[in-house]
N, C-alpha and C positions, 0 to 999 in steps of 0.2 A: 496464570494471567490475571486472575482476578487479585489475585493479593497484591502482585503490581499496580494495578490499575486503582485498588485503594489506597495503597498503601502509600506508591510510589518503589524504587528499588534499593535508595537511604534506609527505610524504614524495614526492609525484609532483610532476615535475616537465614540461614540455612536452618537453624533451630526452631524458629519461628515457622518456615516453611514444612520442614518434618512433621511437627506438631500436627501442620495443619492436614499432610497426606497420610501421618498415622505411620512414620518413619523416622529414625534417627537422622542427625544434621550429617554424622559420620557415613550413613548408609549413602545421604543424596550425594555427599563429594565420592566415594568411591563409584557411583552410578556414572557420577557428571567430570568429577576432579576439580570443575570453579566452581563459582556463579556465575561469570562468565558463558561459561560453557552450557550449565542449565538455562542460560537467558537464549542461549543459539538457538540451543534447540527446541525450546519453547516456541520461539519466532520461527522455528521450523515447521514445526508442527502446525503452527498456525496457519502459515503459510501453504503448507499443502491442502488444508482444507478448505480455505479463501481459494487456493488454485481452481482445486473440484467445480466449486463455484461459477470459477470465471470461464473456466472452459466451454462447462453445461450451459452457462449467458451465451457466450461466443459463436456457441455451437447450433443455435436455434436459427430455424428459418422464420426471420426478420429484417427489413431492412437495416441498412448496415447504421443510420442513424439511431434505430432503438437499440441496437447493440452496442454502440459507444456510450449513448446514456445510462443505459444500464453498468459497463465499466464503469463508469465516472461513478454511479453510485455504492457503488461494491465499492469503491478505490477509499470513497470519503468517509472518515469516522460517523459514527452515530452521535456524536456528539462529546462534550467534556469529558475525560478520563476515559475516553474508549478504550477497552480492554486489551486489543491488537496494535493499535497505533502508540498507546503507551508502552506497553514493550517495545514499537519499534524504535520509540526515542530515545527509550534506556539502552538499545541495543546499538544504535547511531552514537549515540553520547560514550558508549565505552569502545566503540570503533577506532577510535584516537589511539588507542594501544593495543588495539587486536592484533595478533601475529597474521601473518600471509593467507594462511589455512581456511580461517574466521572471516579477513578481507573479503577469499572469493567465494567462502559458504554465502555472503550478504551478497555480492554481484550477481553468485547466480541463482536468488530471490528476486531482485532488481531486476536483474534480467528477461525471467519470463516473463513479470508486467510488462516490458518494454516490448518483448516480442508480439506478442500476442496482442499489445496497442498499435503496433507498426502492420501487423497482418493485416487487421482489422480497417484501418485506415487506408492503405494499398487497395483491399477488396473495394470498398466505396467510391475511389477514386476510378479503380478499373470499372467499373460497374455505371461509374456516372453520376454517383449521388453527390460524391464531392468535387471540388473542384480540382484539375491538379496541384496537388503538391507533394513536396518529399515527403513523404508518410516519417522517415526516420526521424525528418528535422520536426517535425511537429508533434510527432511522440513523444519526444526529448523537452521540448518548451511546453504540451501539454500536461505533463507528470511533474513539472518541474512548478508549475503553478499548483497543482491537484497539492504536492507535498509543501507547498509553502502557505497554503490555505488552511490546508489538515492541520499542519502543528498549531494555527492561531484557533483553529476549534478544540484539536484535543486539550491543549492547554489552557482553555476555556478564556481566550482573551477575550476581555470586552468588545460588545460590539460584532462579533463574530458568530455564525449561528449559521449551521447545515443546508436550509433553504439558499443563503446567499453565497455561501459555496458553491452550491449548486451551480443557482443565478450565474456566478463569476465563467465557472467552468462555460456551461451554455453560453454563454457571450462571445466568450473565445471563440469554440467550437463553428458557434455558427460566423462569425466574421473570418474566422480563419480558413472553414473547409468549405461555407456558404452553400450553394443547394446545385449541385451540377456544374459543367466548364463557364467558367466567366468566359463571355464575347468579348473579343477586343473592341477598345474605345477609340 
């Protein structure tokens, strides 16, 4: 992850990569068989550790609003070239020609953020802190902003910068789920 995140995935090579874990380029494609494939499972890897993460977040007693902010903060890079978020670009970006297999390895990465956004959500709502709404439809429009904010950070566009992600997210969140049932008007 890290030779990605400097490098980029143009500039890595299998040889390159060996070098660096103290293995042949022939030893990783017999391990992996692509780069491709070492890229999956890298973002695998990764992913189950971020999971650990989000669950141990999820799983605290706190309200359900410190809980979403705390996702939201796990979700958003640390800033330019984040080490996780770059691999998941390279792995989005080679997505375009991943077979079936590779598809649903990434869906269901994808997928557990979304669940465990949608649970999370559901809970607040049943509980009263949010207002109602479809937890699904707003997990879907919430991640969907989180990952189009994250690529203009990871890829360090100008003007972009983790507090105002933040900011951005929180905006939403709080116009979206607001503080308990809206009274009708």
């Amino acid at each position: 992850m890290e030779m990605i995140a400097e490098r980029g995935l143009e500039k890595l090579t299998m040889a390159a990569l060996g070098r660096e874990v103290g293995m042949s380029s022939g030893h990783l494609l017999y391990y992996f068989g692509s780069k491709d494939e070492l890229l999956l499972r890298t973002l695998e890897w990764s992913e189950g550790r971020l999971g650990a993460r989000r669950r141990q977040l999820l799983a605290q007693d706190t309200p359900a609003r410190a809980r979403l902010d705390a996702y939201v903060d796990l979700y958003v890079p640390q800033g330019h070239r984040d080490p996780h978020w770059t691999l998941w670009l390279e792995v989005w970006n080679r997505s375009l020609n991943a077979d079936a297999g590779g598809r649903d390895r990434q869906a269901a990465i994808e997928g557990a953020w979304h669940r465990d956004l949608v649970a999370l959500l559901a809970e607040g709502v049943s509980h009263g802190e949010f207002r109602a709404v479809d937890p699904d439809r707003v997990a879907t429009r919430l991640r969907a902003l989180l990952d189009g904010l994250s690529i203009h950070l990871a890829i360090g566009l100008r003007g972009t910068d983790r507090p105002q992600v933040l900011d951005h997210a929180r905006e939403f969140t709080d116009q979206t789920l607001g503080a308990g049932p809206v009274a009708d008007a």
